[in-house]
SERO-4910 file (N, C-alpha, C, O; in steps of 0.05 Angstrom, whole numbers):
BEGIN
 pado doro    nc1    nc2    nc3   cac1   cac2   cac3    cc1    cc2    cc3    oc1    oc2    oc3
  Unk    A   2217  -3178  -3930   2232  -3177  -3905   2245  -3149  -3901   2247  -3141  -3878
  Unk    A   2256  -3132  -3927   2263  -3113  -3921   2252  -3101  -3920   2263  -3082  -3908
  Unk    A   2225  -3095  -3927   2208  -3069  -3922   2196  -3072  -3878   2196  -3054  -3861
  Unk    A   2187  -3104  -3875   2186  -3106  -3849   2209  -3095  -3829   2205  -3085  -3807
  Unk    A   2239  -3099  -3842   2258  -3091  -3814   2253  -3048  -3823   2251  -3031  -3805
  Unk    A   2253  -3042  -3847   2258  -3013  -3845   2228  -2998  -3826   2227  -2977  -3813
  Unk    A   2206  -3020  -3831   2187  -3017  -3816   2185  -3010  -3774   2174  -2997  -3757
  Unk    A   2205  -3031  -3777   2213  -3038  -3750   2229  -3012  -3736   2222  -3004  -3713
  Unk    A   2253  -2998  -3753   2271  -2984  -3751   2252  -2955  -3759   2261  -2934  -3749
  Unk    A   2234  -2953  -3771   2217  -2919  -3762   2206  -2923  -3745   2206  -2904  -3730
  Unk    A   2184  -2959  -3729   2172  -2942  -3712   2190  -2953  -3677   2180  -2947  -3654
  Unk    A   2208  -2964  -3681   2230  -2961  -3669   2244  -2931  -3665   2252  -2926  -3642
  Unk    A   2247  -2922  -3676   2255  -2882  -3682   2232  -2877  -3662   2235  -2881  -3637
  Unk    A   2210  -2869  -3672   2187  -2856  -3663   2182  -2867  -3635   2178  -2848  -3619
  Unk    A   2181  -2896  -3624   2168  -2901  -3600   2202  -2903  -3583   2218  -2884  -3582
  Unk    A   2205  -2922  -3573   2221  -2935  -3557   2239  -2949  -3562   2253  -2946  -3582
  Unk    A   2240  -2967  -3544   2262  -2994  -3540   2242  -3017  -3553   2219  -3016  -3545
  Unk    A   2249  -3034  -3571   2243  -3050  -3582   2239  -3074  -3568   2262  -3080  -3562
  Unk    A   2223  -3093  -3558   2224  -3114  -3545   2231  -3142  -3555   2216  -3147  -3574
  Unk    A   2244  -3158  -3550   2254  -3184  -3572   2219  -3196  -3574   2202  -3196  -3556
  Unk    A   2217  -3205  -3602   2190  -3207  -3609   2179  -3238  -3592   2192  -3259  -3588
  Unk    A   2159  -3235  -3588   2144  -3262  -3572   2137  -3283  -3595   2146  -3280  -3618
  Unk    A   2122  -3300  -3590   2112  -3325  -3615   2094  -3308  -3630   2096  -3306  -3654
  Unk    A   2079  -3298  -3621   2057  -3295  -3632   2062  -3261  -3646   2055  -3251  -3668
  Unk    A   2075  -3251  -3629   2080  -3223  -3645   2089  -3226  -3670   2082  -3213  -3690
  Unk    A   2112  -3249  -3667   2133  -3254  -3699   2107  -3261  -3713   2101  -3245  -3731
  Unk    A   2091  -3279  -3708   2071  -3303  -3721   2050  -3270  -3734   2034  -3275  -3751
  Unk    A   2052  -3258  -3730   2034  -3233  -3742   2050  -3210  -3749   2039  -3192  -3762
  Unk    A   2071  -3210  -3743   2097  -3189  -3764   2086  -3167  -3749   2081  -3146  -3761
  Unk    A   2081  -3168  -3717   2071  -3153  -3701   2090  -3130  -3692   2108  -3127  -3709
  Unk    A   2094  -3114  -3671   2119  -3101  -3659   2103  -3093  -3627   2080  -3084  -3624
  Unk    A   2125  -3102  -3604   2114  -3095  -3582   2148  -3084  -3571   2170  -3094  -3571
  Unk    A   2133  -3055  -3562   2166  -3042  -3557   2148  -3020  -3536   2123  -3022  -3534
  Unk    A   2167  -2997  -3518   2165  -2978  -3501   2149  -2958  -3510   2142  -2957  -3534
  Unk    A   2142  -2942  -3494   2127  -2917  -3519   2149  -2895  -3525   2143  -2878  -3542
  Unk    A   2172  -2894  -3513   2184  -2876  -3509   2206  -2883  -3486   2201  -2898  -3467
  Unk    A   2232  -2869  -3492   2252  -2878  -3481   2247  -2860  -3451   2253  -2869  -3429
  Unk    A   2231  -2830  -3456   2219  -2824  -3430   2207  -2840  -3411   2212  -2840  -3387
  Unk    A   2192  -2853  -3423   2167  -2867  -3412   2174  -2901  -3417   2159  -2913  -3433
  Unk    A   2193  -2912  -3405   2200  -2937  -3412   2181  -2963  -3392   2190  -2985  -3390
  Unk    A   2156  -2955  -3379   2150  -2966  -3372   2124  -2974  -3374   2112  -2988  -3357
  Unk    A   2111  -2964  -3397   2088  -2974  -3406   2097  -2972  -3436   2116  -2961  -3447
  Unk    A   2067  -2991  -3447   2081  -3007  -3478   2061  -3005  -3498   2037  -3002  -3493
  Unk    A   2072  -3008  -3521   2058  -3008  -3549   2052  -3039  -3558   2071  -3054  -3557
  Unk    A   2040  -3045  -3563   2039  -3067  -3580   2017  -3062  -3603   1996  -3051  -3600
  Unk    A   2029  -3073  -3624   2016  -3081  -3654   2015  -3114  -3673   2033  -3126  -3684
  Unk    A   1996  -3118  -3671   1989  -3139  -3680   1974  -3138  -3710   1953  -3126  -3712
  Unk    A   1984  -3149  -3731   1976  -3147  -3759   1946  -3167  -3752   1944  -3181  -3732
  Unk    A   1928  -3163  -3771   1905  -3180  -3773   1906  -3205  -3783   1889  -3222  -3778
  Unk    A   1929  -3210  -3800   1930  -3232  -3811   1962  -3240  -3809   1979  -3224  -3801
  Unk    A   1971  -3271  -3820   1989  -3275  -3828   2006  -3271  -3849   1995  -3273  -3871
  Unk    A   2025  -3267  -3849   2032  -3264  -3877   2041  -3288  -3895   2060  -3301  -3885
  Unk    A   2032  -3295  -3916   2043  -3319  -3937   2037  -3310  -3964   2020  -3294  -3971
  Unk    A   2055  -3326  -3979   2055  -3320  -4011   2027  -3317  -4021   2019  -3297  -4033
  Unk    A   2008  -3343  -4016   1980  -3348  -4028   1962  -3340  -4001   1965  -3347  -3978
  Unk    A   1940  -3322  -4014   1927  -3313  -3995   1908  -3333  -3983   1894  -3325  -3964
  Unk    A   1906  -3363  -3993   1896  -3381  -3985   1909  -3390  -3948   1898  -3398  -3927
  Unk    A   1939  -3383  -3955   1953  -3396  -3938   1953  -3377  -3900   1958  -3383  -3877
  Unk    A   1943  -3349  -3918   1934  -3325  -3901   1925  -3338  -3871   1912  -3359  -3872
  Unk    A   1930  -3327  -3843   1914  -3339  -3821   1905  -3315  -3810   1919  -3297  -3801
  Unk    A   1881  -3316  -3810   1871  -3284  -3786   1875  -3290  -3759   1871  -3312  -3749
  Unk    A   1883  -3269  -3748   1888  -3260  -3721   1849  -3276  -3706   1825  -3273  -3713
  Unk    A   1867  -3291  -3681   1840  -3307  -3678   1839  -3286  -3642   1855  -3269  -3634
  Unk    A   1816  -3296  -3631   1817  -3295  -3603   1841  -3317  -3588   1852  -3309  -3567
  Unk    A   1847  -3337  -3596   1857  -3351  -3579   1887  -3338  -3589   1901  -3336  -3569
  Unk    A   1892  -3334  -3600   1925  -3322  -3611   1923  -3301  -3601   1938  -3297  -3582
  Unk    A   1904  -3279  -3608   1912  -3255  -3584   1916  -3257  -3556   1932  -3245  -3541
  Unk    A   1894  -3277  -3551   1889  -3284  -3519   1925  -3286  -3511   1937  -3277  -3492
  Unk    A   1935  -3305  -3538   1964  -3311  -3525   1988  -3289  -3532   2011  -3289  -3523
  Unk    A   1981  -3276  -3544   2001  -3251  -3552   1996  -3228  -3519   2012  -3211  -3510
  Unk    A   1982  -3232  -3513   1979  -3214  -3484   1990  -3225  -3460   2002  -3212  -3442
  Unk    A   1985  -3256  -3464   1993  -3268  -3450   2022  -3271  -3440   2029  -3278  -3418
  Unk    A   2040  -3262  -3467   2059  -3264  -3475   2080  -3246  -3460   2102  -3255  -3452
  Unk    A   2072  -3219  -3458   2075  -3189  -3454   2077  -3193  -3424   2084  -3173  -3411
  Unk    A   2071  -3212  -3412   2085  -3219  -3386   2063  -3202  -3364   2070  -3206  -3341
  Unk    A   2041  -3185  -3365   2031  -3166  -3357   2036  -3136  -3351   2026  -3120  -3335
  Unk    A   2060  -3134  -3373   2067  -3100  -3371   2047  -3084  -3390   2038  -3087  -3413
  Unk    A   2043  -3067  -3371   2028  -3039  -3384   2024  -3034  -3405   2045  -3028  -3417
  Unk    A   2001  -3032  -3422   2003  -3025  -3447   1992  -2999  -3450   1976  -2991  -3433
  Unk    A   1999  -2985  -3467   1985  -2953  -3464   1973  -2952  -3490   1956  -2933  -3491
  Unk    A   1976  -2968  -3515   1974  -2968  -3544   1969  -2996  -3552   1988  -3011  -3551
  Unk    A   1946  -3006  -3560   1948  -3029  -3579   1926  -3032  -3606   1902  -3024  -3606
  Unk    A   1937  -3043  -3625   1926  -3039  -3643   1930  -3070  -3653   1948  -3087  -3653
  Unk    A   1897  -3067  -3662   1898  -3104  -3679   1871  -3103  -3694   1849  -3108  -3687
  Unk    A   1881  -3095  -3716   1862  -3083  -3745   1861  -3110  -3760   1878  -3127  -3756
  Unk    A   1839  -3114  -3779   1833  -3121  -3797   1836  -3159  -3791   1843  -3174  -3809
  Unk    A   1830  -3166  -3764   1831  -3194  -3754   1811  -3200  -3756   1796  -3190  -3773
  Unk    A   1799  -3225  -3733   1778  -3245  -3735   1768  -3240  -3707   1750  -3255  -3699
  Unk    A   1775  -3224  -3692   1769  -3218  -3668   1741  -3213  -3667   1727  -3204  -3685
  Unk    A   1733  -3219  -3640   1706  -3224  -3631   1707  -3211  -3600   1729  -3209  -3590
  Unk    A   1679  -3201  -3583   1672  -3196  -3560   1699  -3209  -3537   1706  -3197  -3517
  Unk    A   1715  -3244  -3549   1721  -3256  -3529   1745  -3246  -3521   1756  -3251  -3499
  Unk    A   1758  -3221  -3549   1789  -3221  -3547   1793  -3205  -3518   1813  -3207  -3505
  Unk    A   1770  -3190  -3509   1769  -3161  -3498   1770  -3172  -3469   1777  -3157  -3451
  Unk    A   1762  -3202  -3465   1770  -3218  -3437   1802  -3215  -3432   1810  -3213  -3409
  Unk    A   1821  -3216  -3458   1851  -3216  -3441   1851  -3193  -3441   1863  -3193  -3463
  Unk    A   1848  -3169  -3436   1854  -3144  -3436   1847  -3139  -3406   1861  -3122  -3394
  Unk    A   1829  -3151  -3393   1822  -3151  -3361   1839  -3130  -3345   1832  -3109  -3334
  Unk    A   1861  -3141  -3346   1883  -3135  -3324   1902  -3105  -3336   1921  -3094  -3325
  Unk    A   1883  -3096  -3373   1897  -3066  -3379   1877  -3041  -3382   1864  -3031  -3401
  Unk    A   1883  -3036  -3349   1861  -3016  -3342   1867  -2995  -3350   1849  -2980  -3358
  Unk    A   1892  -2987  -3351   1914  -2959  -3362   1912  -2960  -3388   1931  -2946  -3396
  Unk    A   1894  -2971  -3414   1906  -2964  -3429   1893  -2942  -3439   1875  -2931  -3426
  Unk    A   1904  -2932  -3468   1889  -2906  -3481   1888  -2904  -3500   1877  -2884  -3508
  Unk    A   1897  -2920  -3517   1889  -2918  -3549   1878  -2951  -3555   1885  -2972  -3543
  Unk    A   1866  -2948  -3568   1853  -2983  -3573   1846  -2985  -3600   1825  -2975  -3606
  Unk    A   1859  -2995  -3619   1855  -2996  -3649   1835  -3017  -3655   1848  -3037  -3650
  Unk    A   1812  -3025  -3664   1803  -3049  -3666   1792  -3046  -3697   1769  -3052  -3703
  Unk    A   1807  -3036  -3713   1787  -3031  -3738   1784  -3056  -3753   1800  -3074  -3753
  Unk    A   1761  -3055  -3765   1759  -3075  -3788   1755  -3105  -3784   1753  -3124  -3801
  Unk    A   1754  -3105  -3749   1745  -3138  -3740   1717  -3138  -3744   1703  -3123  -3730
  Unk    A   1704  -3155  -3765   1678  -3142  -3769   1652  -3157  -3750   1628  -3155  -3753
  Unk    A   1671  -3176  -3723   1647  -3188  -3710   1654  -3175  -3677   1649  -3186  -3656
  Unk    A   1667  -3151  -3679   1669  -3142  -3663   1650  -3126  -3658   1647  -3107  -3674
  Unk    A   1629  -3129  -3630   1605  -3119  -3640   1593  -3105  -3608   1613  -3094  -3597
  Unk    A   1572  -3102  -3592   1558  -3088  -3582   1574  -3098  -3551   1589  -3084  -3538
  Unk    A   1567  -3119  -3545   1581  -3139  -3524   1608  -3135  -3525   1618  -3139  -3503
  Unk    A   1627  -3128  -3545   1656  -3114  -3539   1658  -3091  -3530   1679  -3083  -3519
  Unk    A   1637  -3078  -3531   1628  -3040  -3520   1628  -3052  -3491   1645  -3043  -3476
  Unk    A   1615  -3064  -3484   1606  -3069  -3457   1636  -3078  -3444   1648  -3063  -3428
  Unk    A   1643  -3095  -3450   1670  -3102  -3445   1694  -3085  -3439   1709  -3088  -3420
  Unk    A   1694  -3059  -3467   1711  -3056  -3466   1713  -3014  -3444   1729  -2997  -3438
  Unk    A   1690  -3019  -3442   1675  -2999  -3414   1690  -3017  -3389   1708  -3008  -3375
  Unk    A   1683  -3036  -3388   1686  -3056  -3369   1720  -3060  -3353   1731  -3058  -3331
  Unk    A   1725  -3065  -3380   1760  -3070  -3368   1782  -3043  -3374   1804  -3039  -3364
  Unk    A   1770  -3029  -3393   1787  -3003  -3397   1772  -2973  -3397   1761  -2961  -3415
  Unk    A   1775  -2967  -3372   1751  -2947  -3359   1781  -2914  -3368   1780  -2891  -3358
  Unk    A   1797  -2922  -3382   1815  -2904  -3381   1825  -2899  -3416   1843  -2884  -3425
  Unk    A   1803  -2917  -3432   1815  -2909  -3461   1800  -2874  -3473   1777  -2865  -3472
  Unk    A   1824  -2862  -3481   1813  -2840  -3491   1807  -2838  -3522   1791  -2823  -3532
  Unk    A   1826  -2862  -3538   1823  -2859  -3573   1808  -2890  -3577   1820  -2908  -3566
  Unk    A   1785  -2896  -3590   1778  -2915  -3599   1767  -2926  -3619   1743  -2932  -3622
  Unk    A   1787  -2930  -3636   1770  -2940  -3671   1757  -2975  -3673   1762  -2999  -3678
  Unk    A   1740  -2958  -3666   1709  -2981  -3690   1706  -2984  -3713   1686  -2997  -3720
  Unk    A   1720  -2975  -3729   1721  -2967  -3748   1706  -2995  -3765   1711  -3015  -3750
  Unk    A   1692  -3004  -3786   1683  -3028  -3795   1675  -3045  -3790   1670  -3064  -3806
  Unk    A   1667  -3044  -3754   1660  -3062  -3729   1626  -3065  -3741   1615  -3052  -3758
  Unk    A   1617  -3084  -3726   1586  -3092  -3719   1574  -3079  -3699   1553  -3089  -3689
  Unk    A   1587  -3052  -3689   1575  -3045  -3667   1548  -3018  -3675   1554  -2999  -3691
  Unk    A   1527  -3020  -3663   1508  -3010  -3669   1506  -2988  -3648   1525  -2979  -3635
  Unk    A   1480  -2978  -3647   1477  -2952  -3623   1472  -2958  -3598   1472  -2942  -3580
  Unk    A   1466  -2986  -3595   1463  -3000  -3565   1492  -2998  -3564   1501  -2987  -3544
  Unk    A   1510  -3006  -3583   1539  -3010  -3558   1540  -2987  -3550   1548  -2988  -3526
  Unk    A   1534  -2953  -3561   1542  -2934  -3548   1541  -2937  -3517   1561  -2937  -3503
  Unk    A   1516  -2940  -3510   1498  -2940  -3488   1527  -2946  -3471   1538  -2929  -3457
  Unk    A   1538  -2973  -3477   1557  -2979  -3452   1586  -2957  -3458   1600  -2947  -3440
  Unk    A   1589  -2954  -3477   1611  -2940  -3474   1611  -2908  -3461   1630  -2893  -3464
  Unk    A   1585  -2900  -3443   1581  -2876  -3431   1602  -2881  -3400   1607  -2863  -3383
  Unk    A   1608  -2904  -3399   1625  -2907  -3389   1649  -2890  -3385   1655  -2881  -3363
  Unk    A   1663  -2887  -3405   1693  -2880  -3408   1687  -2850  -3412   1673  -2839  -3429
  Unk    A   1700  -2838  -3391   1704  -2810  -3381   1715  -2804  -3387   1711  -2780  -3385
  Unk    A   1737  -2811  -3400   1763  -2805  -3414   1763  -2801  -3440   1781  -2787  -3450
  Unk    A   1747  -2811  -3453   1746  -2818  -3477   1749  -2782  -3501   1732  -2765  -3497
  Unk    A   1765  -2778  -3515   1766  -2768  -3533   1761  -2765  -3571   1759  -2747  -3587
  Unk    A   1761  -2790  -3572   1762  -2794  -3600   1751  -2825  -3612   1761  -2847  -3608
  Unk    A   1729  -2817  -3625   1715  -2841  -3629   1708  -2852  -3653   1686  -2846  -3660
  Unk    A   1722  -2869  -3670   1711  -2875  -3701   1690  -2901  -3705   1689  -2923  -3694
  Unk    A   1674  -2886  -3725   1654  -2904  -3718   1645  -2904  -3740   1620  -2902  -3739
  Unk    A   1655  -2905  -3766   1655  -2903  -3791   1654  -2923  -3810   1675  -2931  -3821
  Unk    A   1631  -2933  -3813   1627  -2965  -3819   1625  -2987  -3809   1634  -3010  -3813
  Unk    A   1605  -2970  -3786   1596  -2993  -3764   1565  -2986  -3775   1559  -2970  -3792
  Unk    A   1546  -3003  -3758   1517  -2994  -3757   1508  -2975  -3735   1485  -2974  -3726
  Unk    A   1527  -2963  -3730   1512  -2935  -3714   1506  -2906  -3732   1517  -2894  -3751
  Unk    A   1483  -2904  -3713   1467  -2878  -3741   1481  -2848  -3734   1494  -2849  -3713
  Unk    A   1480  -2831  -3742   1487  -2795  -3740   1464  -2791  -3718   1473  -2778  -3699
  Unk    A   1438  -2799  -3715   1428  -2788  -3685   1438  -2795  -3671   1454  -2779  -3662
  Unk    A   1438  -2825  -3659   1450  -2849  -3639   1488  -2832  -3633   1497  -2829  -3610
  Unk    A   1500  -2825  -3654   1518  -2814  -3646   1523  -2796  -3632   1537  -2795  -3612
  Unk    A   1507  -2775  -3646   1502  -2742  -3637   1489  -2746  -3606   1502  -2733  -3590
  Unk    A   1469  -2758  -3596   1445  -2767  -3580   1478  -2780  -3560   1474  -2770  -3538
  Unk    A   1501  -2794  -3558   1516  -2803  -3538   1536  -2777  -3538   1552  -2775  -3520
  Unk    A   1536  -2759  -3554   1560  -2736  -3543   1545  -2724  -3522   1555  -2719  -3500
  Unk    A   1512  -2718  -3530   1505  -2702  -3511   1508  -2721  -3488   1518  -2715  -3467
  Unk    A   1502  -2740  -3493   1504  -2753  -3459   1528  -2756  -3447   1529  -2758  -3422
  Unk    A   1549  -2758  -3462   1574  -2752  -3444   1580  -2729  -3430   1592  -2726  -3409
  Unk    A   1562  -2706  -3454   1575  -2686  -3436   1553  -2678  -3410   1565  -2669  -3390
  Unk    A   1528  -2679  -3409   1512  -2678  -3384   1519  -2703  -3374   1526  -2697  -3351
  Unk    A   1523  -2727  -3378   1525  -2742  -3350   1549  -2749  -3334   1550  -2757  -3311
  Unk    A   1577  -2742  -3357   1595  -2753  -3352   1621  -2724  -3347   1644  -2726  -3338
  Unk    A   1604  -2699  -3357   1622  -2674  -3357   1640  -2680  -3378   1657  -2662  -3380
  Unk    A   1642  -2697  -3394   1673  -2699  -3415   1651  -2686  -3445   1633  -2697  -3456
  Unk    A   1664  -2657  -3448   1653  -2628  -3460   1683  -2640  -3479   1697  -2621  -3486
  Unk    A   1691  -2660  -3486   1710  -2660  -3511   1721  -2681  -3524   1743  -2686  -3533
  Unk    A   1696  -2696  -3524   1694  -2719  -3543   1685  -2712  -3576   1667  -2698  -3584
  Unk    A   1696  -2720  -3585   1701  -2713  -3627   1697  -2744  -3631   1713  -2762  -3625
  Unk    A   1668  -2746  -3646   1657  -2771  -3668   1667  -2780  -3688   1674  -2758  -3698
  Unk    A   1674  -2797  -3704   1672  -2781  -3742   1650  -2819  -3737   1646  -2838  -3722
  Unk    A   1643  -2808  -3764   1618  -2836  -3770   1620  -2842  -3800   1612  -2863  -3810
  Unk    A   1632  -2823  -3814   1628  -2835  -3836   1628  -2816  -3863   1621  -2793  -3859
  Unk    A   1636  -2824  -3890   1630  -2810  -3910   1613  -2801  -3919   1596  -2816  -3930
  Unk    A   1609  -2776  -3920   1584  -2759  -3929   1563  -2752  -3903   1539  -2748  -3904
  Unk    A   1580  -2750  -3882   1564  -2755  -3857   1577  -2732  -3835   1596  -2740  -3822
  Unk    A   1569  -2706  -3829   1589  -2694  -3812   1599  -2700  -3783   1588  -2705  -3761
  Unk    A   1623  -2698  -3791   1634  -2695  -3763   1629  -2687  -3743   1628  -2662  -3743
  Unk    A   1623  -2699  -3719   1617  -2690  -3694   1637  -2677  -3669   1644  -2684  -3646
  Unk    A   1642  -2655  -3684   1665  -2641  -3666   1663  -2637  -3635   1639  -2633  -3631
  Unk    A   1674  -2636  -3613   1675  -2633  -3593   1665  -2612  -3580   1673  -2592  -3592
  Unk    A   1649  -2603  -3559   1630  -2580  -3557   1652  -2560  -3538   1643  -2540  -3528
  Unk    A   1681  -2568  -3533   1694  -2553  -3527   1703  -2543  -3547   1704  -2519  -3548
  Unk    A   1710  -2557  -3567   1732  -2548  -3595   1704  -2527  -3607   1710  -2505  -3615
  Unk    A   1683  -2532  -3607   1668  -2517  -3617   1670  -2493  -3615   1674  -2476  -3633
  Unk    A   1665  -2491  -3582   1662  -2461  -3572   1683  -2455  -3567   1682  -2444  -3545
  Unk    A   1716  -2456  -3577   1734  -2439  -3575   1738  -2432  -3608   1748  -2411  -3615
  Unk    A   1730  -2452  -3628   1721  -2440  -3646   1707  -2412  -3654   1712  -2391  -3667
  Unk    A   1687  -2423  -3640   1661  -2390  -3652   1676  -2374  -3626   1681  -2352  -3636
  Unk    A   1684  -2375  -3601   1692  -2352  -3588   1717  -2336  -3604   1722  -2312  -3601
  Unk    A   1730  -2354  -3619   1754  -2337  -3639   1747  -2321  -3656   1751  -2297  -3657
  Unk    A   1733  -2339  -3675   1713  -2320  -3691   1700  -2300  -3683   1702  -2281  -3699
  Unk    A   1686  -2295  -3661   1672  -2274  -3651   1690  -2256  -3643   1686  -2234  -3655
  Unk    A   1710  -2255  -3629   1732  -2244  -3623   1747  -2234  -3651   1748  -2209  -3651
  Unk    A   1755  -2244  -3669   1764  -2230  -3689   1745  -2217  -3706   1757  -2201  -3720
  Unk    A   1725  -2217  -3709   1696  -2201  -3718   1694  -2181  -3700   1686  -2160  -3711
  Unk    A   1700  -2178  -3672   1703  -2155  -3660   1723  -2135  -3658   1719  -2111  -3653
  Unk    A   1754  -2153  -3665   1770  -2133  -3664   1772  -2126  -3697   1794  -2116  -3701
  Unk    A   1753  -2127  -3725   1752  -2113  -3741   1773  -2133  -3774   1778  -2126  -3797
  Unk    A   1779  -2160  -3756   1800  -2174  -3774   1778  -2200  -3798   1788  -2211  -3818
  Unk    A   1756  -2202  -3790   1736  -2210  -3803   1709  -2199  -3814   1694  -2192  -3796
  Unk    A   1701  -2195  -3836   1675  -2187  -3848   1650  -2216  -3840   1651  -2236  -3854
  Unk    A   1632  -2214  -3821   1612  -2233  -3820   1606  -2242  -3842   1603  -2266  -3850
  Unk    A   1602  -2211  -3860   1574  -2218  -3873   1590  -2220  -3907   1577  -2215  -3927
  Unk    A   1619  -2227  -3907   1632  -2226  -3928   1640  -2264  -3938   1657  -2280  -3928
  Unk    A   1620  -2269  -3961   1631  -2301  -3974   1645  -2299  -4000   1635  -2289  -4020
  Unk    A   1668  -2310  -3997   1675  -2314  -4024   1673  -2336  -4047   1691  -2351  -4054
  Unk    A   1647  -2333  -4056   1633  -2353  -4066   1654  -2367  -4094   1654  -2391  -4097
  Unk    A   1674  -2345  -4115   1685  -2356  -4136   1715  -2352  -4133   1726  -2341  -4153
  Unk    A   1730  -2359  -4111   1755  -2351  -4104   1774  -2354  -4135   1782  -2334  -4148
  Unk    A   1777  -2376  -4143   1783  -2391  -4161   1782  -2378  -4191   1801  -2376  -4207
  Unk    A   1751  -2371  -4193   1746  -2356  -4219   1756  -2324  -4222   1762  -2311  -4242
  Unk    A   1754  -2315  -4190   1762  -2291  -4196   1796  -2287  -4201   1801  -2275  -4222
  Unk    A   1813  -2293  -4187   1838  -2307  -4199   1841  -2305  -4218   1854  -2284  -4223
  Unk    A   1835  -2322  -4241   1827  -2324  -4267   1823  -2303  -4285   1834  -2297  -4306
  Unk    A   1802  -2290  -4270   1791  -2269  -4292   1812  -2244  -4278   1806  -2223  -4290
  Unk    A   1831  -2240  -4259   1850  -2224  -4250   1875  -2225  -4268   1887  -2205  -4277
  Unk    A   1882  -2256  -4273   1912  -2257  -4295   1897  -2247  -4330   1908  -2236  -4349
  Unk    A   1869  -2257  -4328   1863  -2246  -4357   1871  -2220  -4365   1886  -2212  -4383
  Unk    A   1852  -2206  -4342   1857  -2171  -4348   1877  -2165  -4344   1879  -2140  -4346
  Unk    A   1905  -2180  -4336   1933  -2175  -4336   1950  -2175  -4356   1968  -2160  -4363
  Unk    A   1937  -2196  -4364   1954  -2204  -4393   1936  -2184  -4425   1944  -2182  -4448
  Unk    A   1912  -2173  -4415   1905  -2164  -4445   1917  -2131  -4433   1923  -2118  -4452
  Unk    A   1921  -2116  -4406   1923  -2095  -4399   1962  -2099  -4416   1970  -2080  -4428
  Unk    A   1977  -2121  -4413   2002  -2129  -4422   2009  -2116  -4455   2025  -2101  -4466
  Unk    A   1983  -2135  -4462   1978  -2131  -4495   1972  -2106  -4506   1981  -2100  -4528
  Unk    A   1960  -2091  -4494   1946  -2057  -4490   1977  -2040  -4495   1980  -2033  -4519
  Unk    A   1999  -2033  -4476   2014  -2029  -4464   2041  -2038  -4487   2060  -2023  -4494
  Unk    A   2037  -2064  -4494   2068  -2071  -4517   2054  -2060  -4543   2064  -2070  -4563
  Unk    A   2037  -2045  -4547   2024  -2035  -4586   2046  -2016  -4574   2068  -2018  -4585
  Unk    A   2043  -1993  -4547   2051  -1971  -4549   2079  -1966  -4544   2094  -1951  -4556
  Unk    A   2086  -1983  -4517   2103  -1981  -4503   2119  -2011  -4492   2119  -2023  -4471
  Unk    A   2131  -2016  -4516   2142  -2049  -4506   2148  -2049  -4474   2151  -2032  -4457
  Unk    A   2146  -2076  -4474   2153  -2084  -4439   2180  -2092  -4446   2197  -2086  -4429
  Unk    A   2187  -2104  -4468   2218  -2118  -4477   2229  -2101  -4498   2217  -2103  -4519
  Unk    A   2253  -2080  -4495   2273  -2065  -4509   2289  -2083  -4522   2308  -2092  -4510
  Unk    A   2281  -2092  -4556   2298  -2110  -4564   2321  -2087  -4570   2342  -2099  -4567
  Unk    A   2326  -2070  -4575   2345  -2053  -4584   2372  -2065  -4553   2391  -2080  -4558
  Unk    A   2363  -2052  -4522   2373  -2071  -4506   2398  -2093  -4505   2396  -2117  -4510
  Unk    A   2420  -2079  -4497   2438  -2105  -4505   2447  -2127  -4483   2461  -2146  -4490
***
């Protein structure tokens, strides 16, 4: 209980005004509050995946029909942020979200039957999300397809789903020829590179090129043993040390 209220009280600090909790928010040790005392009129909500109880037998995952009613709950104010990781959620949860066209961040990690038909969906009802974790999802390289949708879209995890590094790479380019959005960033996965944004790219190498021209970078200079040379720098320090105290102590014990 005390780690939940100090929980409450940072991200109370960080976001907003705190909202008195609904059934279902308490029933998931959830938090639905403001984003900001600026911005008091669109909202955060967080929903844990599971219940909390002593025996993990007693555990309840976050279902569709409990989210259905935790939205329900929220009276239909604005959400700009929601997150509901590591539940039981399915394609159906993405039906109460209908009416949150504004939102922009959408957490869905780790629902693992959240799958191709939630892409379509979630194109469908939130044509305005820019951050979206898939993170552990069932969604494959067909859901991309629908999510060419979202114009907005900035940031996409997709890191332990069944979508491949082509199928990934193969939907940036299509955002950016069909959709003009030149600043969507992938990640997919361990051991798998990152698909950086083809804007972040090219202000990248234009820096680089730019500082190679004004004389502050060597192209053609790698420093293959940073580490070792270091090393072999304090060596020849310390025997140049040893050299130096036969003739000429560094420490005057005479010195008072």
């Amino acid at each position: 209980m005390k780690r939940l209220i100090l929980f409450l009280f940072v991200v109370g600090s960080a976001y907003g005004q705190t909202m008195t909790p609904s059934a279902m928010v308490q029933k998931y040790n959830g938090v639905f509050m403001s984003m900001s005392e600026a911005t008091p009129d669109i909202y955060y909500l967080l929903l844990n995946g599971e219940t909390f109880a002593e025996k993990p037998e007693d555990k309840e995952k976050l279902s569709d029909a409990d989210f259905a009613l935790a939205i329900t709950e929220i009276e239909g104010r604005p959400l700009y942020e929601l997150s509901a990781k590591k539940g039981a959620l399915t394609h159906k949860a993405i039906d109460s979200l209908a009416s949150q066209s504004q939102l922009r961040k959408l957490n869905l990690a780790l629902n693992k039957m959240i799958d191709d038909e939630a892409c379509k969906k979630i194109a469908a009802y939130l044509p305005r999300v820019q951050n979206l974790n898939l993170y552990g999802t069932s969604v494959t390289d067909k859901g991309l397809i629908y999510l060419l949708d979202l114009q907005e879209l900035r940031t996409l995890h997709l890191f332990g789903t069944k979508v491949t590094f082509q199928g990934a790479n193969e939907f940036r380019g299509k955002m950016e020829s069909m959709s003009g959005n030149d600043d969507l960033e992938i990640t997919i996965g361990y051991g798998t590179p990152r698909l950086d944004s083809f804007k972040h790219s090219a202000f990248l190498k234009s820096t680089y090129q730019k500082n190679v021209a004004l004389g502050r970078l060597d192209p053609n200079w790698v420093d293959r043993y940073p580490e070792v040379k270091a090393e072999e720098g304090l060596k020849k320090k310390y025997e140049d040390d040893l050299k130096r105290e036969a003739t000429d102590p560094i420490l005057d014990e005479e010195t008072p």
